[in-house]
Backbone as numpy.savetxt, mean C-alpha at the origin, in Angstrom:
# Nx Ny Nz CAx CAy CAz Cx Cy Cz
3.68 52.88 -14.72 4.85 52.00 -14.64 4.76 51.08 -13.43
4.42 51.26 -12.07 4.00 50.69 -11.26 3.43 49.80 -11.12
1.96 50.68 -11.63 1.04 48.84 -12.28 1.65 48.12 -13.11
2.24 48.63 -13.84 2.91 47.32 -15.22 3.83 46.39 -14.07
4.68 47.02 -13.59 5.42 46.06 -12.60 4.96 45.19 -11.28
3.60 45.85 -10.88 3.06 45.01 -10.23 2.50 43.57 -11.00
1.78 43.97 -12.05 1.10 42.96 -13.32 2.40 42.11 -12.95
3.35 42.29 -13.58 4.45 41.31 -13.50 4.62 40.46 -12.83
4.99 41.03 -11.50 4.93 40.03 -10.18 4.31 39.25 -9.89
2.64 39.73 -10.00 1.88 38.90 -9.85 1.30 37.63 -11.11
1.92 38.04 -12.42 2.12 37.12 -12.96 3.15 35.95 -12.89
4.10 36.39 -12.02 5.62 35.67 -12.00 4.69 34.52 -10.88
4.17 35.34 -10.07 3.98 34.57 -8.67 2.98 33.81 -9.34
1.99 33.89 -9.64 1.15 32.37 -10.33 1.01 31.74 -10.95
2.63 32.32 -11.64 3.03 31.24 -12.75 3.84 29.79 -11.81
4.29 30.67 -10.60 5.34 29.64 -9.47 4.37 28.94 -8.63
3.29 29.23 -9.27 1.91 29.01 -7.76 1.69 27.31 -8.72
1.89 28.01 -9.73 0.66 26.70 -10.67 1.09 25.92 -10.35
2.81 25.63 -10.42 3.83 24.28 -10.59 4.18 24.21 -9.44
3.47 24.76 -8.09 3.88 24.12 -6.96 3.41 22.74 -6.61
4.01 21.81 -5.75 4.00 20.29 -6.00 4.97 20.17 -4.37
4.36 19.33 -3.92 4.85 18.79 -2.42 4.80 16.93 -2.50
5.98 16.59 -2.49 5.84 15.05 -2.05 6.42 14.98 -0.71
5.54 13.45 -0.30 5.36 12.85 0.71 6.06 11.23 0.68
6.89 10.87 1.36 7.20 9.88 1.15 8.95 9.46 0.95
9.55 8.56 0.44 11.16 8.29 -0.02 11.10 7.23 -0.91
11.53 7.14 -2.05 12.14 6.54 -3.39 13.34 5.52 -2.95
12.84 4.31 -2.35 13.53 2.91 -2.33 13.25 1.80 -2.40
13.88 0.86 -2.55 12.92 -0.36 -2.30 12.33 -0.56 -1.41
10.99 -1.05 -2.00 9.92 -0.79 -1.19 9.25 0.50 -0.46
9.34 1.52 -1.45 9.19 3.41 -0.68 7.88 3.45 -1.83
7.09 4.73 -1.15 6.13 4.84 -1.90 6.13 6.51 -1.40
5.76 6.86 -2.74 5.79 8.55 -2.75 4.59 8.93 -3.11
3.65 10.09 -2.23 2.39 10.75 -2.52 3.31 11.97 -2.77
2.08 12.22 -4.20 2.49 14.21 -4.80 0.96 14.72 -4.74
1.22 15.94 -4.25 0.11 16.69 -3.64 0.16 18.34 -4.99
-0.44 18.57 -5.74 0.09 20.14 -6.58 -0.60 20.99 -6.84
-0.47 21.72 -7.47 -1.86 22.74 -7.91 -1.98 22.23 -9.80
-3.44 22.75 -10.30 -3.04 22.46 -11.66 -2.50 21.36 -12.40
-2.28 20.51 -11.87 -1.70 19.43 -12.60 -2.66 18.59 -13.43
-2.18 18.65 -14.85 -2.95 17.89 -16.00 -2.95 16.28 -16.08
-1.42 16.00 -15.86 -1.48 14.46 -16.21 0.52 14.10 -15.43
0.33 13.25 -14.69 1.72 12.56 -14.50 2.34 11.38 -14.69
3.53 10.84 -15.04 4.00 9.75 -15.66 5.51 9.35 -14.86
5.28 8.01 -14.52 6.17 7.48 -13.60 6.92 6.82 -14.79
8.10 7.33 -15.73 8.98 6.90 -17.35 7.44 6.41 -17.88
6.80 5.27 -18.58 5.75 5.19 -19.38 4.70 5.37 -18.83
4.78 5.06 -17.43 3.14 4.76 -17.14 2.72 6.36 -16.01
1.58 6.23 -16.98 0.58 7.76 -16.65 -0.19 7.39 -14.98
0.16 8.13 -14.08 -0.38 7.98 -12.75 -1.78 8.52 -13.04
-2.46 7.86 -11.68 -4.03 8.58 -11.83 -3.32 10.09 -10.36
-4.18 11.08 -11.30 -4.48 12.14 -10.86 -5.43 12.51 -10.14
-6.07 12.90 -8.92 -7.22 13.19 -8.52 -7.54 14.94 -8.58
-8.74 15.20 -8.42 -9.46 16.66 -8.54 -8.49 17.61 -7.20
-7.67 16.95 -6.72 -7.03 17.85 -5.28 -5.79 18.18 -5.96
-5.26 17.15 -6.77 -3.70 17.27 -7.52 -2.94 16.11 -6.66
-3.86 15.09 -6.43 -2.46 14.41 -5.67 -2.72 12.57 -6.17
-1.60 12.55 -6.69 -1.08 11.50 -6.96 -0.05 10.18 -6.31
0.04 9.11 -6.56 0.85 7.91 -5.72 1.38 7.20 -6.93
2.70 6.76 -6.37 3.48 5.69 -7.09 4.52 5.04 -6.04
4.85 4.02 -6.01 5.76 2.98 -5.43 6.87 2.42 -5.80
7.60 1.87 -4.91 8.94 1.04 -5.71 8.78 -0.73 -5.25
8.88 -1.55 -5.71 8.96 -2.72 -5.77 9.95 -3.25 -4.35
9.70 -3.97 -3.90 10.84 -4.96 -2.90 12.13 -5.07 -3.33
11.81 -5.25 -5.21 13.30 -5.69 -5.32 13.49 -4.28 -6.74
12.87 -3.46 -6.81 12.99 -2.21 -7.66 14.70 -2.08 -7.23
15.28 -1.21 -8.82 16.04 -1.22 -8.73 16.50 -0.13 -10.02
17.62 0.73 -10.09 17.96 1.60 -11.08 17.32 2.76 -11.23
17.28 3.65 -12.40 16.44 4.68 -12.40 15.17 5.27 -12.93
14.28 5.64 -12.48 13.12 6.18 -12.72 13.06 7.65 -12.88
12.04 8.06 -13.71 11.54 9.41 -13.45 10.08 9.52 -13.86
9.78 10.91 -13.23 8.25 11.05 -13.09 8.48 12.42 -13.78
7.33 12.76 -14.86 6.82 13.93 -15.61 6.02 14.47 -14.97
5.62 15.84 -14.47 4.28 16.63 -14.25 4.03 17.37 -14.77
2.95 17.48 -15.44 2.51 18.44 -16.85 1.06 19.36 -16.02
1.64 20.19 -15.96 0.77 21.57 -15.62 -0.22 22.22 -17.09
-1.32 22.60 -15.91 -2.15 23.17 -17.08 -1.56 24.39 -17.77
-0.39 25.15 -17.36 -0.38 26.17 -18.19 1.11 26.03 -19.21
1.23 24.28 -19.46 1.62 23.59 -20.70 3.40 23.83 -19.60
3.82 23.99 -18.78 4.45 23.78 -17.90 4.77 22.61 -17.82
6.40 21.63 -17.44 6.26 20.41 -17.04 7.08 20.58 -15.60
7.53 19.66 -15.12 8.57 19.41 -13.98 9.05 18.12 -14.27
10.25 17.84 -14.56 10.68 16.36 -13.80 11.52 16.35 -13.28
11.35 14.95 -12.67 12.37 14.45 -11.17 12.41 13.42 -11.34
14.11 12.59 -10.79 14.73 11.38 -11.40 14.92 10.54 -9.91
14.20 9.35 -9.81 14.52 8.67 -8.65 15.92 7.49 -8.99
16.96 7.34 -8.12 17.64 6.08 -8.10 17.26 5.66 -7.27
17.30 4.22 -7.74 16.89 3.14 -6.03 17.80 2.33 -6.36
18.74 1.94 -5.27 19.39 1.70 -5.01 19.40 -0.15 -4.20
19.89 -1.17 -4.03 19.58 -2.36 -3.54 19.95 -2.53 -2.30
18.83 -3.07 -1.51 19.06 -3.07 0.15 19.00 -4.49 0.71
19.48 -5.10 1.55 20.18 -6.16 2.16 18.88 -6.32 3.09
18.21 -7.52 3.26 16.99 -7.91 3.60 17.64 -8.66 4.92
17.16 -9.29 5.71 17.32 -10.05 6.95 16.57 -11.41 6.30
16.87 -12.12 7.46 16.91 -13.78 6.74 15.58 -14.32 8.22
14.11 -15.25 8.39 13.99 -15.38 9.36 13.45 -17.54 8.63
13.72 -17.66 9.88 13.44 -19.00 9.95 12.39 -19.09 10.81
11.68 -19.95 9.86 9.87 -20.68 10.42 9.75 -22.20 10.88
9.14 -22.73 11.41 8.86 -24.22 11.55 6.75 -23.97 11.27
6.61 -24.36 10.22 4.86 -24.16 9.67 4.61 -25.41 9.70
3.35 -26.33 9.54 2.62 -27.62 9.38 2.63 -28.12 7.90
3.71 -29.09 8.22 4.04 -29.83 6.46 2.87 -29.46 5.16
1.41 -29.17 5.69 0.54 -29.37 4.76 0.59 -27.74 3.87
1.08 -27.16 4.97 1.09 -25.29 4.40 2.55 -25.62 3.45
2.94 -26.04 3.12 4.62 -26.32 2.53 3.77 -27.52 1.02
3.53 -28.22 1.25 3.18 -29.50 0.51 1.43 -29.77 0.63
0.47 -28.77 -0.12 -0.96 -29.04 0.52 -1.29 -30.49 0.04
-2.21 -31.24 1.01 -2.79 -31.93 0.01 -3.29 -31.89 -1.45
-3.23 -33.14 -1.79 -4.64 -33.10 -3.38 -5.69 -32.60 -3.05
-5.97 -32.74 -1.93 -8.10 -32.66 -1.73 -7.96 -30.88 -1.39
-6.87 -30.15 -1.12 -7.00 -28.97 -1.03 -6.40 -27.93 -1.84
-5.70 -28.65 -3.44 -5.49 -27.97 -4.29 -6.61 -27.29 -4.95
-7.57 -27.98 -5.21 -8.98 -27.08 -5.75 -9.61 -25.78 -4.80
-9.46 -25.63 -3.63 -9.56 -24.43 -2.79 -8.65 -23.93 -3.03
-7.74 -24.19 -2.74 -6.53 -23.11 -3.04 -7.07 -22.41 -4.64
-7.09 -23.21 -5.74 -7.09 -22.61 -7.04 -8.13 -21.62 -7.04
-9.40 -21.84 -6.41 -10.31 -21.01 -6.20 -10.10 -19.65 -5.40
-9.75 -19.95 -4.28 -8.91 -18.78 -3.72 -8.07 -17.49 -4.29
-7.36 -18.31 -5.23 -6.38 -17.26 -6.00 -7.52 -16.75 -6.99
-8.29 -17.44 -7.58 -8.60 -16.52 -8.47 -9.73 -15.73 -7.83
-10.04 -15.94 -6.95 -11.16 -14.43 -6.01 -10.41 -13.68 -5.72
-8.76 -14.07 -5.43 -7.84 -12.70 -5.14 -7.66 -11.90 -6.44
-7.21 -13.03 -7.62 -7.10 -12.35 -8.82 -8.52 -10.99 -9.61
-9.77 -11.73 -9.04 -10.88 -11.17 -9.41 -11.13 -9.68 -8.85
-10.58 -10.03 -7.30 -11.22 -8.45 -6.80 -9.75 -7.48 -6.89
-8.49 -7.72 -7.47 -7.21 -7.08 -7.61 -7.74 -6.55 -8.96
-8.51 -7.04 -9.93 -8.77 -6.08 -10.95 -9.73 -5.02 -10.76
-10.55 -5.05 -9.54 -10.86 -3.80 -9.19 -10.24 -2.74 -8.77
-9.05 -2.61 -8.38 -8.09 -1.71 -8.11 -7.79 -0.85 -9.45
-7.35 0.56 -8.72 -7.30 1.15 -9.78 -8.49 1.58 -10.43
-9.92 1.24 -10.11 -10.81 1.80 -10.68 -11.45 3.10 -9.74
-10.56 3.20 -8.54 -11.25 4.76 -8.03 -10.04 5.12 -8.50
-9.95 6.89 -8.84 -9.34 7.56 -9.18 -9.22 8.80 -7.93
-9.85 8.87 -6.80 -9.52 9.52 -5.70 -8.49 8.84 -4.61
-7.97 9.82 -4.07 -7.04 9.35 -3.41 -7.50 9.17 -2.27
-8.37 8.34 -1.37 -8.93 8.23 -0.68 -7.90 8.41 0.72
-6.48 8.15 0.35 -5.08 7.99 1.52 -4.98 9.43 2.32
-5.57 10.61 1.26 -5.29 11.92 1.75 -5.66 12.10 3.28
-6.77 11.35 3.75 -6.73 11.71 5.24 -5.53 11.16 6.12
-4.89 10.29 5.36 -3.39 9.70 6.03 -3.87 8.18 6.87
-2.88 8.11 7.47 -2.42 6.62 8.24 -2.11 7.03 9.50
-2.80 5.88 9.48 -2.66 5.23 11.38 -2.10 3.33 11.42
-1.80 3.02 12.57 -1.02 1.67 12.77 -2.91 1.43 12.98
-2.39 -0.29 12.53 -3.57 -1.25 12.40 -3.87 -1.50 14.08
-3.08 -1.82 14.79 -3.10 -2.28 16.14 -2.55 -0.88 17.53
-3.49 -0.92 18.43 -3.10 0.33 19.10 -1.87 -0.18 20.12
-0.76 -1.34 20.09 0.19 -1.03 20.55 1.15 -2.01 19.53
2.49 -1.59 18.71 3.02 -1.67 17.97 4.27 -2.44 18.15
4.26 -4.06 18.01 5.13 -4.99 18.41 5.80 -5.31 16.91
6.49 -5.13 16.22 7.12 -6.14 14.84 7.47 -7.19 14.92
7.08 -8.37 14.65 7.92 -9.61 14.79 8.83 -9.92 14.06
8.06 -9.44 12.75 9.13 -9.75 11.15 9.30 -8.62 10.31
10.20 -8.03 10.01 10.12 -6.90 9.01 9.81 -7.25 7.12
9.31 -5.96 7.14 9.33 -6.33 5.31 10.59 -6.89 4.49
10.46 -7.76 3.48 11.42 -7.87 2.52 12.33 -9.21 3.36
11.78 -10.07 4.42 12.79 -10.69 4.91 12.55 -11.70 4.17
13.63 -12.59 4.12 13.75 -13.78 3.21 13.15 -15.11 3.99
11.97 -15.88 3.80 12.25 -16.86 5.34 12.36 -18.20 4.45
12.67 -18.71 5.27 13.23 -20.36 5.33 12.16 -20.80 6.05
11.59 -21.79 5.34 9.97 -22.69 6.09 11.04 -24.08 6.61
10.72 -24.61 7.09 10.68 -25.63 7.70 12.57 -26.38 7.29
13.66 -24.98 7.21 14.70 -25.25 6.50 15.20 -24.89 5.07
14.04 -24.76 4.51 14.10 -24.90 3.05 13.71 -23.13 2.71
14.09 -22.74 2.07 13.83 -21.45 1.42 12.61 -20.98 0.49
11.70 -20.11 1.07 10.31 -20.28 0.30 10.12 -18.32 0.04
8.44 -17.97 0.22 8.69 -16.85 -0.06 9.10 -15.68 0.72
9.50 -14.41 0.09 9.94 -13.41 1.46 8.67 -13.17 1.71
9.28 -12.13 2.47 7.49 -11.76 3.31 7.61 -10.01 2.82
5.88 -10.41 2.29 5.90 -9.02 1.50 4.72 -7.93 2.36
5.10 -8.35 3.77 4.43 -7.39 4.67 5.34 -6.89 6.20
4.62 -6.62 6.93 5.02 -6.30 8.25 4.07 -7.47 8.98
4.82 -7.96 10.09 3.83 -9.06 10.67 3.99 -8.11 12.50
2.99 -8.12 12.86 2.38 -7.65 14.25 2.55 -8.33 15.05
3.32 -8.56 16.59 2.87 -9.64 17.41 1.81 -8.99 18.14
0.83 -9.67 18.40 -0.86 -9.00 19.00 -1.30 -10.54 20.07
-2.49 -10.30 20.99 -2.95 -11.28 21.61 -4.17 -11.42 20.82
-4.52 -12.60 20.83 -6.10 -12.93 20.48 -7.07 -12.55 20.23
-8.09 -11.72 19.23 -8.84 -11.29 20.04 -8.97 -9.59 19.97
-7.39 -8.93 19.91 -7.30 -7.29 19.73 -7.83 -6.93 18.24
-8.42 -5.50 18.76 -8.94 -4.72 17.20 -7.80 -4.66 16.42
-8.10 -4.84 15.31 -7.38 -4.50 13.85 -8.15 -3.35 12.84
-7.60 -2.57 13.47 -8.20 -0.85 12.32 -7.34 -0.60 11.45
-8.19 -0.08 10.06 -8.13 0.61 8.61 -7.09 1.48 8.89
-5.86 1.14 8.07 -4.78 2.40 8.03 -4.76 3.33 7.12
-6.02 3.31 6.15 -6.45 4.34 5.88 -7.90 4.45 5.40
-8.64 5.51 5.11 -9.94 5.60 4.28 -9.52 4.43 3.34
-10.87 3.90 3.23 -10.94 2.54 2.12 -11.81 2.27 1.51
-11.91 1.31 0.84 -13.39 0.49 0.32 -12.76 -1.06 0.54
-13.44 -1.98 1.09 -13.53 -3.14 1.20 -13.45 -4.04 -0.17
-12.18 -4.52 -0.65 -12.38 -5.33 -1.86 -12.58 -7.22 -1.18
-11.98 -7.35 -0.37 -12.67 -8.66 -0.06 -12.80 -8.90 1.47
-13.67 -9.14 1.50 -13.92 -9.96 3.52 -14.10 -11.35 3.23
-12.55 -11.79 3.25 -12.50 -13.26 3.13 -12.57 -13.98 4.36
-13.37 -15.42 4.88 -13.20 -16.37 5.82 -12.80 -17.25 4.89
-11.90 -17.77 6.24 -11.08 -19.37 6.28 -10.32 -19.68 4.78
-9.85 -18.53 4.47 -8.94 -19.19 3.23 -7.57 -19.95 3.81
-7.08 -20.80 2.53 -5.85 -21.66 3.25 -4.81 -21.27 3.61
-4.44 -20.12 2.55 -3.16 -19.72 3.40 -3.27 -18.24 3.94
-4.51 -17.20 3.56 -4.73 -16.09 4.21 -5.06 -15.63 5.61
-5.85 -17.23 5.30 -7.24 -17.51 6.79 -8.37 -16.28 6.43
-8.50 -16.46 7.53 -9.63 -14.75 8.14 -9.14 -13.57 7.00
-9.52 -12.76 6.16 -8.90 -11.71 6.28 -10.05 -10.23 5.32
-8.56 -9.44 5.07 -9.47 -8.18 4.75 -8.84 -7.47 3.86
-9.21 -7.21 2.34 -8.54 -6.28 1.61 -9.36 -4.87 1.27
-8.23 -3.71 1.48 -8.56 -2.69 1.30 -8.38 -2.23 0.15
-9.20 -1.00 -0.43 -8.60 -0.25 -1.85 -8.51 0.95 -1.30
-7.95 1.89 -1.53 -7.62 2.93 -0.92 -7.52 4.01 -2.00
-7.76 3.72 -3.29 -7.48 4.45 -4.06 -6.16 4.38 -5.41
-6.44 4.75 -6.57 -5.42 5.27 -7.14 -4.09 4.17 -7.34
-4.58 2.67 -7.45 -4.01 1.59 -7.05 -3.03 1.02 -5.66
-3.63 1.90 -4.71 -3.04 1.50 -3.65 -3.97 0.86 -2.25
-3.24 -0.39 -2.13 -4.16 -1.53 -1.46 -3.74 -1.78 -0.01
-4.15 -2.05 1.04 -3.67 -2.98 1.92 -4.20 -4.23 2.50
-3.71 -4.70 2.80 -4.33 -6.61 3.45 -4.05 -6.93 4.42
-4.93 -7.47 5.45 -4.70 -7.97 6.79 -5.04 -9.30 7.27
-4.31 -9.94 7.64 -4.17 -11.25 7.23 -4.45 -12.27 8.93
-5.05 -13.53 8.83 -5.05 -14.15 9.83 -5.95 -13.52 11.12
-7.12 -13.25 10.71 -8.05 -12.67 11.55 -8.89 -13.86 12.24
-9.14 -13.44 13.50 -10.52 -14.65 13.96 -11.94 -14.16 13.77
-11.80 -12.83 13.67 -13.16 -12.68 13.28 -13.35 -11.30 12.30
-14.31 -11.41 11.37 -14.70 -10.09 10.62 -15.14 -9.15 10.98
-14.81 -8.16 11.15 -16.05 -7.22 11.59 -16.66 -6.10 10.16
-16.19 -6.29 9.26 -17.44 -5.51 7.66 -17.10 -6.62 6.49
-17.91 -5.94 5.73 -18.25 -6.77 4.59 -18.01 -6.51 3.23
-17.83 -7.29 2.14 -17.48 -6.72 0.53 -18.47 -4.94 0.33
-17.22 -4.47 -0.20 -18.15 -2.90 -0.53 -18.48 -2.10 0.23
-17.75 -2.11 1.40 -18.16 -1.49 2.31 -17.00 -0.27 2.07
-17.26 0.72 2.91 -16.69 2.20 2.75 -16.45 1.80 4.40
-14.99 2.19 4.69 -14.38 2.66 5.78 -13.39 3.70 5.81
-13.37 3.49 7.64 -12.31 5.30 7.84 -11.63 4.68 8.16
-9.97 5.48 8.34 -8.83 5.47 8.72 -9.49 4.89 10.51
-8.88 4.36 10.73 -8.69 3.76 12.51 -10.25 2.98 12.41
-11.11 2.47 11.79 -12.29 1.96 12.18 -12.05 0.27 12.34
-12.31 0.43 13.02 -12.09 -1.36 13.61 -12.97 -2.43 12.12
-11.59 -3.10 11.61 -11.87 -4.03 10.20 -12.03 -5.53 11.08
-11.75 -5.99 11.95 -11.62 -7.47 12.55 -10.59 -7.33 13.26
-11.06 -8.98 14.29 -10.02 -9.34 15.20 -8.54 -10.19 14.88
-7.89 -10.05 16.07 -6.57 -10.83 15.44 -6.65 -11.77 15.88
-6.14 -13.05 14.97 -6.26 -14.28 14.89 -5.30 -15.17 14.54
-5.31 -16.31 14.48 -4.24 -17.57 13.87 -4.48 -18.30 12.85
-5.82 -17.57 11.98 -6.06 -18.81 10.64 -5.13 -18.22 9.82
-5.32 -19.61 8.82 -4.68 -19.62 7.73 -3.28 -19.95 8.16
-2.34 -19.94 7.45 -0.48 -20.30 7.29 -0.25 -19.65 8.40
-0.43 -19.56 9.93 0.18 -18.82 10.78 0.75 -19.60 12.17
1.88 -19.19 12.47 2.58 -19.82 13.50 1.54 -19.60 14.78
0.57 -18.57 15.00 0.21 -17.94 16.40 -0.18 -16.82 16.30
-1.24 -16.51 17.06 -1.81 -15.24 16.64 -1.28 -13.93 16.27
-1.20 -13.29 15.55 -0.66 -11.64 14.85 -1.14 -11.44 13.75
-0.50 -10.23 13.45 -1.54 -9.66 12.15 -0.43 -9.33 10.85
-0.76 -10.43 10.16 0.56 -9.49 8.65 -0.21 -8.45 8.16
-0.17 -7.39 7.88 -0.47 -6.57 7.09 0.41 -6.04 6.22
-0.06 -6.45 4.64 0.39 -5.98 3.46 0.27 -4.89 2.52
0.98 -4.19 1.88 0.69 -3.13 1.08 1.04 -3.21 -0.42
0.71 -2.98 -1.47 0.74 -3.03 -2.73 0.44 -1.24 -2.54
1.07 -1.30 -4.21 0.81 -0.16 -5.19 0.66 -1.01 -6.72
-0.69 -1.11 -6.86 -0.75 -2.51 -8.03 -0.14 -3.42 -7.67
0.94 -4.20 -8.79 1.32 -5.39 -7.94 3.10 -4.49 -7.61
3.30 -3.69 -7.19 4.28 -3.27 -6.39 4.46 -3.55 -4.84
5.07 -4.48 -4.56 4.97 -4.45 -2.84 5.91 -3.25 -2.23
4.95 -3.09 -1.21 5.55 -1.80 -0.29 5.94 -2.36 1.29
6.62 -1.79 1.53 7.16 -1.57 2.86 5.81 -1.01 3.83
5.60 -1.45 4.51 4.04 -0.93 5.08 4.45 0.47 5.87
5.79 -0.02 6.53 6.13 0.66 8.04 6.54 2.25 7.01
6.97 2.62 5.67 7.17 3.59 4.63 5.63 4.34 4.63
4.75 3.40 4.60 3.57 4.07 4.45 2.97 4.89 6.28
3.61 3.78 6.87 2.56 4.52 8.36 3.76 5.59 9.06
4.48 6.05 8.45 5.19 6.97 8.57 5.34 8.33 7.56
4.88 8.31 6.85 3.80 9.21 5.84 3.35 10.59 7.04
3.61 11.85 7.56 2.77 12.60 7.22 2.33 13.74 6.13
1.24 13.33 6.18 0.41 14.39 5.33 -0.34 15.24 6.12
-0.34 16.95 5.02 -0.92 17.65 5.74 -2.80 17.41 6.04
-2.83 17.88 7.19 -4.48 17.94 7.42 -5.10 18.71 6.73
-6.05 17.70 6.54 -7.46 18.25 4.90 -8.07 18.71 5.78
């Protein structure tokens, strides 16, 4: 009788083991949530099926301007599910005013054909995303710059030259000239762009599992397309090309084309692998 009741327990307990599941992260505009589990077969953010990696840990995001309710399915191998229902709720952005060079507002003719080219090398290497299925983020985040100034927060609305143009779908850095700009997380290099028009200098990361970041307005490169980097490894210097008032660093975050709140992500801990 003993053993039968031990059997039990220890069936109870790894039945509670399988469907254990830890998230990382907060469900708002602009929030991005890592799930870490045991066993997990397949997960679904309402239609769309998240990529899963061999550890159990998965990512999904909320939009800038996300809004209403979501839920996510987790389907365990031992035909087990879990779900959980996010509301997001709408948040009140700050307003900043710019004075930029008429030509970043109104480009010339002779520099509409760069520009068109431009977008579509962004468009080209954004369809590589999503093709690793590891979560490369698991070693976590670190700040791009080793001392941490904000000039502009995410989601602010700005006004160019008076007139109302796009928000800003990053965190912008005030930095001097010149300072390292390091990987906020394990990556792969999807583009080491020079002198684009409105990027300038810059650097996109894949990180995995459709989650990207971009660093914008660099003076100089320091790696190249395809390259494999670590969390904190020096990506380039900070700079003033491209659409920029003065030297700093925007750095952007996507989850596909979901924009994220960056400062959501570098406040992320995860446990040590």
């Amino acid at each position: 009788m003993k053993k039968f009741i031990f059997l039990n327990i220890l069936f109870l307990f790894t039945t509670l083991s399988a469907q254990e599941i830890n998230f990382y992260g907060e469900a708002k505009q602009g929030g991005i949530i890592i799930g870490v589990g045991k066993n997990i077969v397949t997960a679904f953010l309402d239609e769309t099926q998240l990529q899963v990696d061999k550890s159990g840990a998965f990512v999904f995001g909320f939009d800038r301007d996300a809004k209403g309710t979501f839920d996510l399915r987790v389907d365990f191998k031992n035909n087990k599910a879990k779900t959980f229902k996010y509301v997001i709720k709408k948040q009140k952005y700050d307003v900043q005013r710019l004075q930029v060079a008429k030509d970043f507002l109104s480009p010339p003719k002779k520099i509409l054909k760069q520009i068109q080219t431009e977008k579509q090398i962004m468009i080209e290497a954004r369809t590589k995303v999503g093709k690793i299925n590891d979560a490369l983020f698991l070693n976590g985040f670190n700040s791009p710059l080793n001392i941490v100034d904000i000039g502009a927060t995410f989601g602010v609305q700005r006004i160019l030259n008076g007139k109302p143009s796009n928000v800003n779908n990053g965190l912008d850095f005030r930095a001097e000239e010149g300072d390292s700009i390091r990987a906020i997380a394990d990556g792969i290099v999807r583009i080491a762009g020079e002198n684009f028009f409105y990027n300038g200098t810059f650097v996109l990361l894949d990180h995995g599992q459709g989650l990207t970041s971009i660093y914008l307005h660099m003076s100089k490169l320091l790696v190249s397309n395809d390259q494999s980097v670590k969390k904190g490894e020096v990506i380039g210097l900070v700079g003033s090309t491209g659409r920029a008032t003065g030297p700093h660093l925007h750095l952007g975050v996507q989850w596909y084309k979901e924009r994220i709140d960056p400062m959501n992500l570098l406040t992320i801990n995860l446990p040590v692998k």
